[in-house]
N, C-alpha and C positions, 0 to 999 in steps of 0.2 A: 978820157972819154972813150966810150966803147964805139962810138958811130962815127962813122968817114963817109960823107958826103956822097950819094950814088948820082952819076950823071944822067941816069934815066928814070929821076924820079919825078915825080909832074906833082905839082901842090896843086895845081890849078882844077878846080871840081870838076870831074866826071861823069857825067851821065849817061847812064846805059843804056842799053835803044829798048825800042817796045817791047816787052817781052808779057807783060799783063793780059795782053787779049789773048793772046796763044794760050793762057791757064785762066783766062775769062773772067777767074776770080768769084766762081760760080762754086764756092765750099758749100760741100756735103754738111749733112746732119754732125758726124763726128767730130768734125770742125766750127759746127755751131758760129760760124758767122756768117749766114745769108740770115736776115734779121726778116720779119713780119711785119705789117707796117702795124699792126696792135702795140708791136716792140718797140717800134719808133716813137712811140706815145710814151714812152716809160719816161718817170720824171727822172732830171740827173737826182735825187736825193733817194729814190729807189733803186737807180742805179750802181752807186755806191761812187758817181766821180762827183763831181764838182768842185775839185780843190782838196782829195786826199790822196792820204802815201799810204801804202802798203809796209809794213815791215816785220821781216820771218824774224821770230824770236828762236835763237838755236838752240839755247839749255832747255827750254820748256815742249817746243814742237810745235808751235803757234806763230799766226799770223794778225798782227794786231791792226788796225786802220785808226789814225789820226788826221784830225783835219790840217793841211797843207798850211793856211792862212795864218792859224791860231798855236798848231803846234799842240791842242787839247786832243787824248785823248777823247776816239769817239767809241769802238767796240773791241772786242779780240772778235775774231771776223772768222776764225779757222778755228776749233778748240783741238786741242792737245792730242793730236796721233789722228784724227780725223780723216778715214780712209787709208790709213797707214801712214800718214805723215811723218817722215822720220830725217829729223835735220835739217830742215828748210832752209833754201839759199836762194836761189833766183827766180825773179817772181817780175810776170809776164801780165799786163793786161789786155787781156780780146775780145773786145765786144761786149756781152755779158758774160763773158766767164775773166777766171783768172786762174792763170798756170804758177804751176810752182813745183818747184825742183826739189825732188827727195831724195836728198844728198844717201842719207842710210838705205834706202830702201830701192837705188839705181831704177827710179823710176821720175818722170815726170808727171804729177795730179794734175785734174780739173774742179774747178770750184767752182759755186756759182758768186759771182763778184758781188754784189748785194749784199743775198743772206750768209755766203759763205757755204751755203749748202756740197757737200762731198758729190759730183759728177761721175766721176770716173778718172780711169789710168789712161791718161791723154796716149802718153812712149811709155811702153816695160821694159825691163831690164834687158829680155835676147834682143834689142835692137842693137846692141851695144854699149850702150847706158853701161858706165861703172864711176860713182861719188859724179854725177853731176850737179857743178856749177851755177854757171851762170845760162842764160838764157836771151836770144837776142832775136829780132829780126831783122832778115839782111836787104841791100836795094834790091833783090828777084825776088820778094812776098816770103822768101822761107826760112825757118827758124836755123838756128846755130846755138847749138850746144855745148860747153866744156866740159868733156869727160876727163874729170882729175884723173883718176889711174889710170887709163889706159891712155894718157896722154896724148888725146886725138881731140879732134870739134867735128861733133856729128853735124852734118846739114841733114833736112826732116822739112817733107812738106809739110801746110800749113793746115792739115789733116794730121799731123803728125806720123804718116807712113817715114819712113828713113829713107833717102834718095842717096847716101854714101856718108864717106869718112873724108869732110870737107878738108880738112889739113890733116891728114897721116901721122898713124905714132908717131913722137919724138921729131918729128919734121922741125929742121932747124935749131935743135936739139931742144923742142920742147917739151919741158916737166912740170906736172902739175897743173895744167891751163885754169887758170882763175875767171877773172874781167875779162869782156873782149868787146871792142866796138868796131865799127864801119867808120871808116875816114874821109875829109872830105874829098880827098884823092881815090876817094873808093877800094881803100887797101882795108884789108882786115886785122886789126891789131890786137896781139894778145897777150895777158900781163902772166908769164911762166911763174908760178909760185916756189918751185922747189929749185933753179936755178937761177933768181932773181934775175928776170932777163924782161926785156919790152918788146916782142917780137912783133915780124910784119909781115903779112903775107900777101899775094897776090887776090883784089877781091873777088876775081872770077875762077881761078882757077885751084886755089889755096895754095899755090909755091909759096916754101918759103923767098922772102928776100933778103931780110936783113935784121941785125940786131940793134935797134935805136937807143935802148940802155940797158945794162948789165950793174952788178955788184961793184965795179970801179967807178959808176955814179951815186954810191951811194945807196945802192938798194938791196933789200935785207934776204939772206934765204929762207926758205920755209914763211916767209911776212907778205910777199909780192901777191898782192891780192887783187882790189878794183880796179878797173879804168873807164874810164869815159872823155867824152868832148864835148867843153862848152860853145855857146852859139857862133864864138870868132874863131871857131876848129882848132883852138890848145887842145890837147891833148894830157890828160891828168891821170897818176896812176900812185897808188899805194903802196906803200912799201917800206919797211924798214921805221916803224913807229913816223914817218913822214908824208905830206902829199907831197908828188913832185908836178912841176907844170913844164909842159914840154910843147916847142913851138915846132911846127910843121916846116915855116915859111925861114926861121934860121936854122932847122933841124936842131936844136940844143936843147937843153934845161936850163928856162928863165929862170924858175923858182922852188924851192924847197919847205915845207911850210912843217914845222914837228905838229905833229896830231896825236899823241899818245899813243895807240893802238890800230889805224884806220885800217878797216876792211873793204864793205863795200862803198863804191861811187857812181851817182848817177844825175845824169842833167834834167836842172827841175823847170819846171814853168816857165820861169824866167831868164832861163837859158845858159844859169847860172852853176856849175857842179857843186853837190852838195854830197858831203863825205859821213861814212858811219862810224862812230869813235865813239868809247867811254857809255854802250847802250843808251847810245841819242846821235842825231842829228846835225852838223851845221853846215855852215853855209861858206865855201869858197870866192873872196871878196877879190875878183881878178882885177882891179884898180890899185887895191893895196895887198893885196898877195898875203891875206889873214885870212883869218875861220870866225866866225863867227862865233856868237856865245851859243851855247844846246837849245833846241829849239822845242823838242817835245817834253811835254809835260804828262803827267798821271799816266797808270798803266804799269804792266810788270812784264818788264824786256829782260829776258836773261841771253844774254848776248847778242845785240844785234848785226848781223852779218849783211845780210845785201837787203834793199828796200827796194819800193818801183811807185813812180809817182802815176796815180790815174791819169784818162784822158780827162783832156778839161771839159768846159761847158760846151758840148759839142752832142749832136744827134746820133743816135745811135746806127741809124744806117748812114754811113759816110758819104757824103755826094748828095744826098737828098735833100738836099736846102729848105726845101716847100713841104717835107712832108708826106710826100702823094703816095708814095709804097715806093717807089721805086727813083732812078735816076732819070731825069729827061731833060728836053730843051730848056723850060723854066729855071733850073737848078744851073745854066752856063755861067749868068753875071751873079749869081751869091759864089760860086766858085769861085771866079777870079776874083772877085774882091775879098775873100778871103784870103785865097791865095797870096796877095799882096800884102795884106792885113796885117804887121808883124808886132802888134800891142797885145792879140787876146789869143785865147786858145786855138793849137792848130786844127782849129776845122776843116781845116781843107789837107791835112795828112794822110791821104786817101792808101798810101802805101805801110802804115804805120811804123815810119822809121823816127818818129820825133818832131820832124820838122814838114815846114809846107812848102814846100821848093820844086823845082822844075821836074823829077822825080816823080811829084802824083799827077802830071797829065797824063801821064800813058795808064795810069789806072783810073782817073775819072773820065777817060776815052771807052775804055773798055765796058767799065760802069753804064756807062751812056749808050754803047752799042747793044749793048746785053739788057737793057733796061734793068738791072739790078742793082745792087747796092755794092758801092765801092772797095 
């Protein structure tokens, strides 16, 4: 085992103080997420959520939409090079748009999530952009980025302006940066492709810390691809024709599971990781540590690489409970009981990290002081 136990490690969740009102959460035009209350009217089946996934077809240039529930192909969403589309991998849902990462083309696009309509170039290439990745948002509202070659993870406000080089070339001897998620320890973890390694960094600061698995667990070079965490915080990452499952709370590898091929990984609805193998879909069974049988049906995937599950049945200005345009008093107890709520979509993930946890008060605080949308 590559990992020896750090005495300063804290499993125990983290939550970082208010930082939401100080950036208000009042996004520009560019960033296209201050909604209208007309927008708030949009039905979710206009909207393109309601229970679909996203997934970049890499051979073709395309981004296809199938319904989550049924696994039925419903549209290819993005056609072929669409604003220059080149290589799709990480792919971002905002509001009404959707981001997506052009690996060939070291740029980040905007789409309109719907029609799929070409927006614009969210990041270009001189931000630093070179073969990005994957795409994430972190617990402060701003994106994080893996730049495979130049072996760094841009942070980029939610405007997409570049605020730095949140973990530094090769920091920690990182190559390749793949997958990368937020922990519930609030560490940033990243899956290094080209020296099979499970790296960890600091979530505020991007120090490295520590290496939690390496090629002496197991895991393949040039193969180390997805990661994510499901809803009990394991930790899951791709690598080496295997998913592995990796426990926070014994620091180990519970499990190993052979998946042919797996690339991307991301936590679905049900809170459940779901892995991309063999252009399709399945479903990581954390009770009995299996995969499920492929879940998408029709449609023409030439490689599927990374996917990204919509938001679910949820309004499109965040916080607005009632409706009215805006966030106010009315909107406190549909918050918190959603907030509790942990059967139905996170409606109340006012921070958009996944989940509805202690985390979207300081943004549906802010929402509510600003009378605007979360």
């Amino acid at each position: 085992m590559a990992h020896t136990p750090s005495a300063n490690r804290h499993v125990t969740p983290y939550y970082p103080p208010a930082i939401w009102i100080s950036k208000g959460r009042t996004w520009g035009d560019e960033g296209n997420f201050l909604r209208t209350p007309e927008e708030n009217r949009v039905s979710e089946t206009q909207r393109g959520g309601g229970g679909v996934v996203f997934v970049s077809s890499l051979g073709t240039d395309e981004v296809l939409r199938y319904d989550f529930q049924t696994g039925a192909y419903q549209i290819t969403l993005i056609p072929a090079q669409s604003g220059g589309l080149a290589e799709p991998h990480g792919l971002l849902d905002r509001g009404t748009n959707l981001l997506v990462t052009s690996f060939g083309s070291d740029q980040v696009l905007r789409y309109d999530r719907a029609t799929g309509a070409y927006l614009g170039i969210f990041i270009d290439a001189p931000s630093g952009l070179d073969a990005p990745t994957c795409i994430a948002i972190g617990p402060d509202g701003n994106l994080y980025i893996s730049s495979q070659v130049s072996d760094e993870i841009l942070r980029h406000a939610p405007n997409g302006a570049l605020i730095d080089d949140f973990v530094s070339a090769n920091s920690g001897g990182l190559d390749g940066p793949s997958g990368l998620a937020f922990g519930p320890d609030a560490r940033l973890y990243v899956a290094s492709r080209y020296s099979a390694e499970i790296l960890a960094y600091h979530g505020a600061t991007g120090a490295f810390e520590e290496t939690i698995a390496d090629s002496s667990d197991g895991l393949g070079f040039g193969t180390t691809f997805g990661l994510a965490f499901d809803d009990a915080g394991d930790l899951y990452f791709a690598s080496g024709g295997s998913v592995f499952r990796y426990s926070l709370n014994s620091e180990s590898i519970v499990a190993s599971v052979p998946a042919g091929f797996p690339i991307g990984l991301e936590r679905g609805p049900d809170g459940a990781v779901y892995v991309a193998t063999g252009n399709n879909l399945r479903r990581f069974d954390a009770a009995s540590n299996t995969l499920s049988a492929p879940l998408l049906t029709g449609g023409t995937i030439s490689t599927l690489n990374f996917f990204h599950f919509a938001a679910g049945h949820c309004i499109l200005c965040r916080g607005d409970f009632d409706q009215s345009g805006n966030v106010d008093e009315p909107d406190i107890i549909p918050f918190i009981t959603r907030l509790l709520d942990e059967t139905g979509p996170n409606c109340a993930d006012l921070n958009n990290d996944g989940q509805s946890d202690a985390r979207d008060l300081d943004a549906f605080i802010a929402a509510l002081l600003f009378q605007s949308c979360g």
